[in-house]
C-alpha positions as CSV (number, residue, x, y, z in Angstrom):
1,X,-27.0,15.4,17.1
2,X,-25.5,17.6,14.1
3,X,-25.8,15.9,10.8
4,X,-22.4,15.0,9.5
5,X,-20.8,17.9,6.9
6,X,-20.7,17.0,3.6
7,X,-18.6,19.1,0.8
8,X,-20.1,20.8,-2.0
9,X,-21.0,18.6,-5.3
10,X,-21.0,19.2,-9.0
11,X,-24.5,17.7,-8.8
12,X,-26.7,17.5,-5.7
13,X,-27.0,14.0,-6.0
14,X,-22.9,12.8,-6.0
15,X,-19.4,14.0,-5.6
16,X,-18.5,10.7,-8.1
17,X,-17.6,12.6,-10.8
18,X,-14.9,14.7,-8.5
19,X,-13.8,11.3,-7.0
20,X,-12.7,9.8,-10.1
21,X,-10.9,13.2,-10.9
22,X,-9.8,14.6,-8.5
23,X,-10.0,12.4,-4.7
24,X,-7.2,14.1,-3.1
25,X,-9.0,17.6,-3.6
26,X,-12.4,15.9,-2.6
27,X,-10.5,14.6,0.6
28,X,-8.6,17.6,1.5
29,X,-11.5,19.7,1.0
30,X,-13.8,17.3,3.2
31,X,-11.2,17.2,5.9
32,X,-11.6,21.2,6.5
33,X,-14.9,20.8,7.7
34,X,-14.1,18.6,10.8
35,X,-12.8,15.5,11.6
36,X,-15.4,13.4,9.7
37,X,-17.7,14.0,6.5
38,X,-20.1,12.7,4.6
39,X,-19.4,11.7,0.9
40,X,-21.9,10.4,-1.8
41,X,-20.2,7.7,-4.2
42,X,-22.0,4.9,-5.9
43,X,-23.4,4.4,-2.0
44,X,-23.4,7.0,0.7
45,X,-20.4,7.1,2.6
46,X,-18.4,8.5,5.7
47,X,-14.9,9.5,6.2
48,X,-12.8,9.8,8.8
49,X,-9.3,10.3,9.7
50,X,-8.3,11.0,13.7
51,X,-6.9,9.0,15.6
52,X,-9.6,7.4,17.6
53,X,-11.8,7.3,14.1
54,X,-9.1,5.1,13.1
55,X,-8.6,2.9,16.2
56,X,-12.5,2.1,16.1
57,X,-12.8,1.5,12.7
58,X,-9.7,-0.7,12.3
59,X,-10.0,-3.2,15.4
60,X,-13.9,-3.8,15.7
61,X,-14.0,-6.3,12.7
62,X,-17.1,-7.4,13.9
63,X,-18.3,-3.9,13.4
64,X,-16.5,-3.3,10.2
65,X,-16.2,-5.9,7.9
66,X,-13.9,-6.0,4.7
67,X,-16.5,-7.7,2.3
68,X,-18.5,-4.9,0.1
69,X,-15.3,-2.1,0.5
70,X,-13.3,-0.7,-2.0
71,X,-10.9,-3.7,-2.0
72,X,-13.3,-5.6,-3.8
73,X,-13.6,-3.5,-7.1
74,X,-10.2,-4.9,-8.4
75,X,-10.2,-8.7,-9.0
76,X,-6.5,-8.3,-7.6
77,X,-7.7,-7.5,-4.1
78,X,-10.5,-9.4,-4.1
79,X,-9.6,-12.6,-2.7
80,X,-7.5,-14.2,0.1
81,X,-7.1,-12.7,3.2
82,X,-7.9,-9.3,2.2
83,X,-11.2,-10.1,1.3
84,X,-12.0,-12.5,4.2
85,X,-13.7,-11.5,7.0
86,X,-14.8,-13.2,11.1
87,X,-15.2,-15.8,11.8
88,X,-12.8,-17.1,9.3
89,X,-10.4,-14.2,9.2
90,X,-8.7,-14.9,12.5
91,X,-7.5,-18.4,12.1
92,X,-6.5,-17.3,8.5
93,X,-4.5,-14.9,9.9
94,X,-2.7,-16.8,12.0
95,X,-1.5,-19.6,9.3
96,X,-0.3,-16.7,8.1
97,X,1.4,-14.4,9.9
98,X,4.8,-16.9,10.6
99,X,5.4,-17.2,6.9
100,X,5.3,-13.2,6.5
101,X,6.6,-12.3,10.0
102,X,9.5,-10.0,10.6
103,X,12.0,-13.3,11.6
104,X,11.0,-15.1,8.3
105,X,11.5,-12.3,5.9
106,X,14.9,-11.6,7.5
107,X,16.4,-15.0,5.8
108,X,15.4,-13.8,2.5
109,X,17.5,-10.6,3.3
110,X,21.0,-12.3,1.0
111,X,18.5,-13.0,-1.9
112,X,17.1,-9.6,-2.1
113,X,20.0,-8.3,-1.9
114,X,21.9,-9.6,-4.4
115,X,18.9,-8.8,-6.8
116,X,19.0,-5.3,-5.4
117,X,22.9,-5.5,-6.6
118,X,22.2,-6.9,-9.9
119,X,19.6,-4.1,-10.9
120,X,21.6,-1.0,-9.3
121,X,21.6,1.5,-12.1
122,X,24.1,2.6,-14.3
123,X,24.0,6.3,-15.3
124,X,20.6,7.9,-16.2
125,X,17.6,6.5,-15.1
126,X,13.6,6.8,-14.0
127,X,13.2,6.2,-10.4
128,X,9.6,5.1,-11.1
129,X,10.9,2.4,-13.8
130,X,13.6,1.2,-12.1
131,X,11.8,0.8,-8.8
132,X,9.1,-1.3,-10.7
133,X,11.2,-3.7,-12.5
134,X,13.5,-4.4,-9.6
135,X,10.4,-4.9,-7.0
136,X,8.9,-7.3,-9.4
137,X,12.1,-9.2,-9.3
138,X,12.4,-9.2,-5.5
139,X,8.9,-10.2,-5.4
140,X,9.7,-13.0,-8.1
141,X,12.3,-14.0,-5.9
142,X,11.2,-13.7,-2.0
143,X,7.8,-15.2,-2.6
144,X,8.7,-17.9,-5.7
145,X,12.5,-18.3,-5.6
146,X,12.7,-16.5,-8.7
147,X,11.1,-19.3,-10.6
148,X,8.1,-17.5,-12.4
149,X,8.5,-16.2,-15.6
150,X,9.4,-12.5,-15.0
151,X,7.4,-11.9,-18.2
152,X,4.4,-13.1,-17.1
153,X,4.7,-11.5,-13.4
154,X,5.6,-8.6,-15.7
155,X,2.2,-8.7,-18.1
156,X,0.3,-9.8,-14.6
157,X,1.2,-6.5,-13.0
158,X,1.0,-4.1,-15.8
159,X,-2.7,-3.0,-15.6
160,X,-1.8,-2.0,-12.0
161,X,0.1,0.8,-13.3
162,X,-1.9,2.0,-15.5
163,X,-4.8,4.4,-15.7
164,X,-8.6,3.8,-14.4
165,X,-10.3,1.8,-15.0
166,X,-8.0,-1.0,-16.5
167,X,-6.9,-2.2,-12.7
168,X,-10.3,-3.3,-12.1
169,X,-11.4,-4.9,-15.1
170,X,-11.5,-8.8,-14.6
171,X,-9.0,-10.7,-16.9
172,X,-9.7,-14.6,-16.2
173,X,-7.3,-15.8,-18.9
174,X,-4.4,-14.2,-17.4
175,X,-4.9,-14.9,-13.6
176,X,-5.3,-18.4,-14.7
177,X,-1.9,-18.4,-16.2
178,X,-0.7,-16.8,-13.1
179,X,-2.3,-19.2,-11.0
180,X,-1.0,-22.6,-12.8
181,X,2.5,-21.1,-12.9
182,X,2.3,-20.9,-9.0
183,X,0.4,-24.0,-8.2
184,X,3.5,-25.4,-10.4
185,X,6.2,-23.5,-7.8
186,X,4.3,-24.8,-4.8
187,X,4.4,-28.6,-6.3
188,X,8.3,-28.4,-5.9
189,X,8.9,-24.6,-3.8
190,X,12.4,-23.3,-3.9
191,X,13.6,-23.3,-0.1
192,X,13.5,-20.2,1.8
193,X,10.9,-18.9,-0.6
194,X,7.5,-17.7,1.0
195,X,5.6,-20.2,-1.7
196,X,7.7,-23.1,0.9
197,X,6.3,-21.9,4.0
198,X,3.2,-21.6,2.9
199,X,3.0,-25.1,0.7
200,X,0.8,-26.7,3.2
201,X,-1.6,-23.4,3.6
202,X,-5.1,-24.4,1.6
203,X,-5.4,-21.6,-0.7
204,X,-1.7,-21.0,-0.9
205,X,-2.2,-20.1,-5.0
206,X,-4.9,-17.2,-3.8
207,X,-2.8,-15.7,-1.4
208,X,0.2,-15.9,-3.2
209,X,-1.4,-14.0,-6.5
210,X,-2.4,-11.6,-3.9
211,X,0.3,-10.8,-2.0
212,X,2.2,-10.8,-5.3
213,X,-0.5,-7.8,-6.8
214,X,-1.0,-5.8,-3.4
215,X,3.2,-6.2,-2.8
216,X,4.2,-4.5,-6.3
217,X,2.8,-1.4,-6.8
218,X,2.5,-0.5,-3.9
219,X,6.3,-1.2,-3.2
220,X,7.6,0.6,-6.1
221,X,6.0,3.7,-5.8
222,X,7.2,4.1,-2.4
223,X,10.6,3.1,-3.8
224,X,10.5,5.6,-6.1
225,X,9.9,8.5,-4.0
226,X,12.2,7.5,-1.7
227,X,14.8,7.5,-4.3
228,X,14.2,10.8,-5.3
229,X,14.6,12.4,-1.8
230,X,17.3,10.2,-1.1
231,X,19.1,12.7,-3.9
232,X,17.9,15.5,-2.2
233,X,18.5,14.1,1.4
234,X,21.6,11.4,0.9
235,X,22.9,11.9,4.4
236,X,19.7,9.9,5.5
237,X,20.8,6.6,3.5
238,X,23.3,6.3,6.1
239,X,23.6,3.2,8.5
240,X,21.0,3.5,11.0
241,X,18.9,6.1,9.4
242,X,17.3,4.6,6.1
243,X,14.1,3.4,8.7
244,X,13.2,6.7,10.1
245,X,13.9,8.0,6.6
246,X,11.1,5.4,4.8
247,X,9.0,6.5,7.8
248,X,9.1,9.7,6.5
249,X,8.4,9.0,3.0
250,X,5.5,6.7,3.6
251,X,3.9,9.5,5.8
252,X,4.0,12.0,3.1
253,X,3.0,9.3,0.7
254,X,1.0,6.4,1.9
255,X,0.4,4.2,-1.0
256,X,-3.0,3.0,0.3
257,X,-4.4,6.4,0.9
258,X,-7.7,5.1,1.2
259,X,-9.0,2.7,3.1
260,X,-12.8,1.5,3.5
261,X,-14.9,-1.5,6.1
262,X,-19.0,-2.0,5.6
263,X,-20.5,-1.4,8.7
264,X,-22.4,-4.2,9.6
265,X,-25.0,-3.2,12.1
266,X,-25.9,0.4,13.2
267,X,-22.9,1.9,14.7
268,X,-21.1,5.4,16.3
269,X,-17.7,6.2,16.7
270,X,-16.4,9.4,17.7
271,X,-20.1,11.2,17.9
272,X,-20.7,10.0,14.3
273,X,-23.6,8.2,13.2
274,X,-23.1,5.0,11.3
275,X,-26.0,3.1,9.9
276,X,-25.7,-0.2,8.8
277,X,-24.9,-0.8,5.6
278,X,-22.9,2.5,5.3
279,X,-19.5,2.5,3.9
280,X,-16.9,3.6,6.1
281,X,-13.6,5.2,5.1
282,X,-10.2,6.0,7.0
283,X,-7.5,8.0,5.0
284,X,-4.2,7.5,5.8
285,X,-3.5,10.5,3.5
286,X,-5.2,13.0,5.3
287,X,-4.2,11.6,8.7
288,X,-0.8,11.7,7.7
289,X,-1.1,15.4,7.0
290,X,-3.4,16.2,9.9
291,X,-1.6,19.9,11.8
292,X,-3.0,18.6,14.4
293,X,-1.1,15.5,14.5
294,X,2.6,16.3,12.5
295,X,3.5,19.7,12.8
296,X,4.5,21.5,9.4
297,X,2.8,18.1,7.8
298,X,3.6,19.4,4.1
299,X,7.4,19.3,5.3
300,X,9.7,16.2,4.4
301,X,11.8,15.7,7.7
302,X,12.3,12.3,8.3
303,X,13.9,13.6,12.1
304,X,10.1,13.4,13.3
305,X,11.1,9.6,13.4
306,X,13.9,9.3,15.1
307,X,12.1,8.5,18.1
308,X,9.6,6.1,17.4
309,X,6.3,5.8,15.1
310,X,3.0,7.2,17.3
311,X,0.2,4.3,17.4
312,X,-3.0,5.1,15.1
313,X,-1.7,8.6,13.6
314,X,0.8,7.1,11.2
315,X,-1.3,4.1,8.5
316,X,1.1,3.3,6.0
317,X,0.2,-0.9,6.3
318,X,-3.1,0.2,8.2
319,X,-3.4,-1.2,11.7
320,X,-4.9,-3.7,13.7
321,X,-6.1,-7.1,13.2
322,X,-5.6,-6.6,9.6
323,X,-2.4,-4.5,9.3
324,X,-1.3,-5.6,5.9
325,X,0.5,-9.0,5.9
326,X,3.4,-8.0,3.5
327,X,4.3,-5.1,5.5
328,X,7.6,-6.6,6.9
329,X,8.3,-8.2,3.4
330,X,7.7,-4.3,2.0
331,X,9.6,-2.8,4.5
332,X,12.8,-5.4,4.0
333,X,12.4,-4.7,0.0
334,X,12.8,-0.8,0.5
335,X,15.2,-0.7,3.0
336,X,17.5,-3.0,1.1
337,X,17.1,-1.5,-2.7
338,X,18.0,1.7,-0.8
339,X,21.1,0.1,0.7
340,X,22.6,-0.8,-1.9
341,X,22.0,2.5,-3.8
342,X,25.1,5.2,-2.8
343,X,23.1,7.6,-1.7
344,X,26.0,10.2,-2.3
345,X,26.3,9.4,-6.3
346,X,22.6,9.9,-6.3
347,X,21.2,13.4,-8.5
348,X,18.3,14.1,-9.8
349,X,17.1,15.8,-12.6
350,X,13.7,17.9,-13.7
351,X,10.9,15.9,-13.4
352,X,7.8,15.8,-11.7
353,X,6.9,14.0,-8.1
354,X,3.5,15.5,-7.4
355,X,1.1,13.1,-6.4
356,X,-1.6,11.1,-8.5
357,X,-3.9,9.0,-6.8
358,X,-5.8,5.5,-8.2
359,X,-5.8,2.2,-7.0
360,X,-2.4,3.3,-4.7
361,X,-0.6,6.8,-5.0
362,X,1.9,7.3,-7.6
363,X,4.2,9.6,-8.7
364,X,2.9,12.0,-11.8
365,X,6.6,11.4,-12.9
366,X,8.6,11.4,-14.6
367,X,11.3,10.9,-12.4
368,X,14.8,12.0,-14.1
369,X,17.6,10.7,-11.8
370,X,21.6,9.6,-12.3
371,X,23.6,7.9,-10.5
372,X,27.6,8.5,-10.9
């Protein structure tokens, strides 16, 4: 068997340095050498992005197992479901799933709405800005009735956006606060709110501040991005046609563009060698942009969607057991900010929407846009 390809390092020992830089390069750069590659980190680890890498990886999670990925390296990520793995993760899941399914987000649809209303723009604006501040207040409201103080959701979220490595340093004192404040909404939760559904769930508080970190960010990036080609595009805001349109932008930019399992005992899949202990990596990023898979890849043309989404090419919630909980909750948020933004009074001016990665993608911004 051929030893998996590794790119060139700065050093013969790691290709750290160019993964705190520079991961898209170190990604893109890997992916021209085959379908899988070897990368040295902190720990050794592989990468891979077909198809069937992804199937494998995403439902053996006895295989593949959450604890010891990248997930863990923010304390925002690092508890709840995300972090749980078999035997426990399976009956987890299911207390979860009805409070977060498709049915149960759909009677929140009024409520984010008439947020979405409240915060439609007047004039000049920043799509990144504006997307941020109005998915903190739909989060606020689908998951707590609005009851949080948005300025502590607000000072909760803020390292998110900013730079490496302030999204993974540990801040006890403020996810404390963040914690009584919800533990208070679940005492008495506004009805319809998630925090009702889930007032009986034991660790309710956990999975709340976590939906709450991995929902924003996330979220408004996307939103952003979609706003901006919305301007360029505003024919695809029509009834009918926003889904296949957010199809498109989370294809060209997946805001978890990395995703990681440990493998737990010595393992194979797709011809490539997996010891135990190795950390294994799928990249929505670079399966998204796979020739192979989309045809002109580097092409926005949310038409490629009119027909359906294909089954382990396109990641933006991942897939599998542990497709991402909020993805229905996501999905309702974008869909609906875009609604009720007329997509024909949309411009947009100079500004910059090339593509910086860190905990999730963002725009490098900024993001000039009007609406008249």
């Amino acid at each position: 068997m051929e030893p998996t390809p590794t790119p060139p390092a700065r050093n013969a020992a790691s290709h750290l340095w160019r993964w705190t830089r520079d991961p898209l390069g170190l990604l893109s750069e890997g992916a021209r050498l085959g379908p899988a590659f070897d990368i040295r980190l902190w720990r050794q680890a592989t990468v891979g992005y077909s198809p069937e890498w992804n199937q494998a990886v995403l439902t053996d999670l006895e295989t593949f197992r959450s604890r010891g990925s990248l997930s863990g390296i923010t304390p925002y990520l690092a508890a709840g479901i995300v972090s749980t793995d078999l035997p426990e993760h399976r009956p987890r899941r299911r207390a979860l799933n009805r409070p977060f399914s498709r049915p149960a987000m759909a009677t929140l649809a009024g409520r984010l709405r008439d947020v979405a209303d409240r915060a439609r723009p007047d004039g000049d604006f920043d799509a990144l800005a504006h997307a941020s501040a109005l998915i903190q207040r739909m989060l606020n409201a689908a998951l707590f009735g609005g009851r949080v103080d948005p300025a502590l959701v607000a000072a909760f979220l803020r390292p998110l956006t900013e730079p490496m490595p302030t999204p993974v340093l540990r801040r006890p004192w403020l996810f404390r606060r963040m914690n009584t404040a919800i533990a208070r909404t679940l005492a008495d939760p506004p009805t319809g709110s998630v925090a009702a559904a889930l007032v009986d769930v034991p660790g309710a508080v956990e999975e709340l501040r976590v939906a709450l970190a991995a929902g924003y960010d996330t979220t408004a990036h996307t939103l952003a991005w979609a706003l901006w080609r919305l301007a360029e595009q505003p024919d695809w805001g029509a009834p009918g046609l926003v889904e296949p349109f957010l199809d498109e932008v989370q294809r060209l930019y997946p805001s978890g563009w990395i995703g990681s399992r440990v493998a737990t005992v010595d393992a194979e899949v797709d011809g490539v060698p997996l010891p135990a202990g190795r950390l294994v990596l799928y990249s929505p990023y670079l399966t998204h942009r796979d020739p192979q898979l989309w045809p002109a890849p580097e092409r926005f043309r949310p038409q490629r969607f009119v027909d359906g989404r294909p089954v382990w090419s396109y990641l933006p919630f991942s897939a599998g057991p542990r497709t991402c909980l909020g993805a229905h909750l996501a999905r309702l948020m974008l869909a609906t900010a875009l609604e009720a933004t007329p997509a024909g009074r949309l411009t947009r001016g100079v500004g910059d929407d090339g593509i910086v990665a860190g905990i999730t993608l963002r725009p490098r911004g900024p993001l000039p846009m009007r609406l008249g």
